[in-house]
C-alpha positions as CSV (number, residue, x, y, z in Angstrom):
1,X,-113.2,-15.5,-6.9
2,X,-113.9,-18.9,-5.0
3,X,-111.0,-19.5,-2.8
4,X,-108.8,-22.5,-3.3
5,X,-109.4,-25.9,-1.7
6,X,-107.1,-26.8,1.1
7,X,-105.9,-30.7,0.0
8,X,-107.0,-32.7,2.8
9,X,-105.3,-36.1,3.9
10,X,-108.1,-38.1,5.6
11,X,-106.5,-40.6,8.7
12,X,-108.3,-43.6,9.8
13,X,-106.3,-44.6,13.1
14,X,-107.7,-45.4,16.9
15,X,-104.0,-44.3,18.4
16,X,-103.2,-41.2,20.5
17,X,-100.6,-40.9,19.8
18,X,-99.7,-42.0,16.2
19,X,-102.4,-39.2,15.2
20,X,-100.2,-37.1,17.6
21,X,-96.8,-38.1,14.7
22,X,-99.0,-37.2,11.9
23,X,-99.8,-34.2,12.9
24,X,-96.0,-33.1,14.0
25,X,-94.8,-34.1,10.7
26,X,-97.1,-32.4,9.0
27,X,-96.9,-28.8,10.6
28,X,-95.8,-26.1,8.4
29,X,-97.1,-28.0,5.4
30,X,-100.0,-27.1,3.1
31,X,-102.3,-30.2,4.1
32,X,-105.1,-30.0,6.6
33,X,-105.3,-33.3,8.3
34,X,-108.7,-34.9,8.9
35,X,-109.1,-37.9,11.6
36,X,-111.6,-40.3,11.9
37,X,-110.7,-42.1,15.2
38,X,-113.3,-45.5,14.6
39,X,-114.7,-47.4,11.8
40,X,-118.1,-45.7,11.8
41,X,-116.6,-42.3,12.3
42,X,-114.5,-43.2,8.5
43,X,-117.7,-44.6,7.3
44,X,-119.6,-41.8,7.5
45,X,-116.5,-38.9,6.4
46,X,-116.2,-41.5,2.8
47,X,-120.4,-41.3,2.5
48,X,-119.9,-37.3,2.8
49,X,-117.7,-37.8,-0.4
50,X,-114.1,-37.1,-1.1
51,X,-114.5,-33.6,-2.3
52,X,-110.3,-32.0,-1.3
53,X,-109.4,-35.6,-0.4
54,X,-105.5,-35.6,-1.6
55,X,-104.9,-38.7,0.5
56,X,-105.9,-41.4,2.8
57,X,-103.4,-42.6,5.6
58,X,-105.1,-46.3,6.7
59,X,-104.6,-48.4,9.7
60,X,-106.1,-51.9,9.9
61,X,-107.2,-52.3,13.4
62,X,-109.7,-49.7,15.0
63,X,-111.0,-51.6,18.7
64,X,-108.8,-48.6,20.5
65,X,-111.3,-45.8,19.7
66,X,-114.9,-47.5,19.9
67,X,-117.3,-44.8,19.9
68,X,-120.5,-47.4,19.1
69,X,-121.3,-51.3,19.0
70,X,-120.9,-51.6,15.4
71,X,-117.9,-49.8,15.6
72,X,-116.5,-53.1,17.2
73,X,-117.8,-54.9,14.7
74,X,-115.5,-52.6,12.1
75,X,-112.3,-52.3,10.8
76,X,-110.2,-50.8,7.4
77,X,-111.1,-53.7,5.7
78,X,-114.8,-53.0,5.8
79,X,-113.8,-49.3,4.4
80,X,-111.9,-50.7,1.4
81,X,-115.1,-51.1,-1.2
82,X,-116.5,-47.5,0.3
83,X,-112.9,-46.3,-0.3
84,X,-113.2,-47.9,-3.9
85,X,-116.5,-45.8,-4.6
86,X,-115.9,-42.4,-2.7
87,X,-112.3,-41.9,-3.4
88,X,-110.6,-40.6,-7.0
89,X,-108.7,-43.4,-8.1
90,X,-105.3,-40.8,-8.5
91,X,-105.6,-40.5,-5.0
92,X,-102.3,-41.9,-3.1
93,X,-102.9,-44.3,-0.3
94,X,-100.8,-45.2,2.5
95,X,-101.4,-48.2,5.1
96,X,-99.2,-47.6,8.3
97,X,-101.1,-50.6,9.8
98,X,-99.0,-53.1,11.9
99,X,-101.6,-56.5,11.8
100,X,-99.9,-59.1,10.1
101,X,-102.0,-59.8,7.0
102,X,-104.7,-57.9,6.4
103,X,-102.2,-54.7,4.7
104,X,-101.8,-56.9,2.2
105,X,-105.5,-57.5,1.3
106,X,-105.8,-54.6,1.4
107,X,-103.1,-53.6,-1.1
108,X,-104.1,-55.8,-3.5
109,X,-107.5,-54.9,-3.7
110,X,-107.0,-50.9,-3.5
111,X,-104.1,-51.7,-6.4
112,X,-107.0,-53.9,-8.7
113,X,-109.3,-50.8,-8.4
114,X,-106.5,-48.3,-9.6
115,X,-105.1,-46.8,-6.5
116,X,-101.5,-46.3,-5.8
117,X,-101.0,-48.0,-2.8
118,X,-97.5,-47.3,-0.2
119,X,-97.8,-49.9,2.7
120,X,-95.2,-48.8,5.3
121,X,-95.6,-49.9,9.0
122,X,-96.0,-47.4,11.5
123,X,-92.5,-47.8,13.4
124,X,-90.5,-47.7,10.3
125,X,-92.3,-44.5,9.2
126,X,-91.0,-43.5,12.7
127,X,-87.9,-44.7,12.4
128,X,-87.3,-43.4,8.5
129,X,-89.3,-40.1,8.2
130,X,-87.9,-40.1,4.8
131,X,-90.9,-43.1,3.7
132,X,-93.4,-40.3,4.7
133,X,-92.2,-37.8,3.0
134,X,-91.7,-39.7,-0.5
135,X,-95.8,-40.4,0.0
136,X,-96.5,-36.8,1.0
137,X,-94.7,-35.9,-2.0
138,X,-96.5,-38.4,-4.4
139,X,-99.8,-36.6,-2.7
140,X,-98.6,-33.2,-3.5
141,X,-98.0,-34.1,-7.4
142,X,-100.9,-36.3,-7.6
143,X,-103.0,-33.1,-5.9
144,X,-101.1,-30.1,-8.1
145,X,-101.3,-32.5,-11.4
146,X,-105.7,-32.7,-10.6
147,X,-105.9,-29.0,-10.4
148,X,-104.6,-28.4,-13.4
């Protein structure tokens, strides 16, 4: 019998301590959280493929957590179209990002590919955990409805 897949909710953020908050509010829950800390570092987890991806949490800005030159050169926007080809398209996604207008491009170009797309900045996920756990619900259907 081939044991069952762990859903995995893949996090491209640069913060301490925001990848700290993730992690606390998702103890005790059946998802195993995967981080990729830089651009590059996301790059090359989507060119792995999505295989137990149940969702993808999505910050815009990524200059905290350079690990190489191009990685300065990188940010979610330049994920979006390797998003678009690695990632089921019933595959909830949430941006938490707080830069002012990129979210929305974001958005709109997940949403003309087929995603379902939650855009929430970061401090009102903190300051309404209920916003989180709608998504992580939404994940947990979307995940239970694919293994079916």
């Amino acid at each position: 019998m081939v044991p069952k897949l762990k859903p995995r909710l893949i996090l491209i953020e640069d913060d301490d301590g925001r990848i700290k908050a993730f992690q606390r509010w998702l103890e005790g829950t059946e998802f195993v959280l995967v981080v990729a800390r830089s651009g590059g570092q996301a790059m090359g987890m989507l060119l792995q493929g999505a295989k137990g991806v149940a969702g993808v949490l999505l910050d815009h800005d990524l200059s905290d957590a350079l690990l190489t030159t191009t990685d300065s050169m990188l940010s979610a926007s330049h994920l979006v179209p390797l998003i678009q080809r690695s990632v089921p398209r019933w595959v909830p996604v949430l941006i938490h990002s707080h830069n002012m207008s990129k979210p929305a491009v974001m958005q709109r170009s997940l949403e003309s590919a087929g995603f379902s797309v939650t855009r929430a900045r970061f401090a009102l996920l903190e300051r309404e955990p209920a916003r989180f756990a709608r998504w992580l619900e939404d994940v947990r259907d979307c995940w239970e409805s694919e293994e079916d």
